[in-house]
C-alpha positions, 0 to 999 in steps of 0.5 A: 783842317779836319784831314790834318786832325785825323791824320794826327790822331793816327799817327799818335795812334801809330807811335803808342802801338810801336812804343807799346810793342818794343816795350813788350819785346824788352821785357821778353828778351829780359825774361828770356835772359833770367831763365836761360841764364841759372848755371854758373859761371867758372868763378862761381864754380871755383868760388863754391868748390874751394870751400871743400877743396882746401880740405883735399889730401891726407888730414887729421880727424879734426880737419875732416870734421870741420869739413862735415860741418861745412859740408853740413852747413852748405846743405842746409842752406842751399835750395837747389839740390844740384848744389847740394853735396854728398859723403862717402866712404868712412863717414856717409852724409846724404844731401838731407841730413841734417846732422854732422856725423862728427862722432865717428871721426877719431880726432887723431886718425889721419884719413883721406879726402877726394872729390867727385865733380858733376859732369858736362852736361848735368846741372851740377857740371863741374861742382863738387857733388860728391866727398869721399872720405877714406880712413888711412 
């Protein structure tokens, strides 16, 4: 009878250890997955670049200052800095202004709107990382 207790205990023993191990192994493959898992997918990077691609082409200056504002408010509210966008050309922008640069833009004038994206390869792959504001 003493046998059979014992060999009891050692196989509750048994089961709470492989319980125990399983459990930490879940726990890591989560892990795992939340760190290998910071890029974005194609929706989401369709979703970001839309907010500045319908302003593409030949616009009035109202238009590119509704732009800068987006532009303006994406930059504010983004932590990370791949994420964040850059203006050139007739107006500059960098990634930490904190004000649109609206005064130079004649609302009359008529300028035009392209787009540099992130490369394959980088953390901002495909996004757009850069607006280029020319004035026609």
């Amino acid at each position: 009878m003493e046998n059979a207790s014992k060999a009891l205990i050692i196989a509750g023993a048994i089961l709470l250890a492989i319980l125990i191990i399983s459990l930490g192994i879940i726990i890591y493959q989560q892990a795992a997955g939340i760190v290998n898992n910071n890029s974005m997918n194609d929706v989401e990077i369709t979703q970001f670049n839309s907010r500045f691609t319908q302003y593409q082409g030949k616009q009035k200056g109202t238009t590119v200052r509704a732009l800068l504002q987006e532009v303006l408010s994406n930059n504010m509210t983004q932590d990370d800095d791949d994420k964040k966008v850059t203006v050139s050309g007739a107006v500059t922008m960098q990634k930490t202004t904190t004000t649109a640069p609206i005064n130079s833009i004649t609302t009359g004038g008529t300028y035009e709107i392209g787009f540099v994206y992130g490369t394959s390869g980088t953390a901002n792959a495909g996004l757009v990382s850069e607006i280029t504001i020319t004035k026609k």
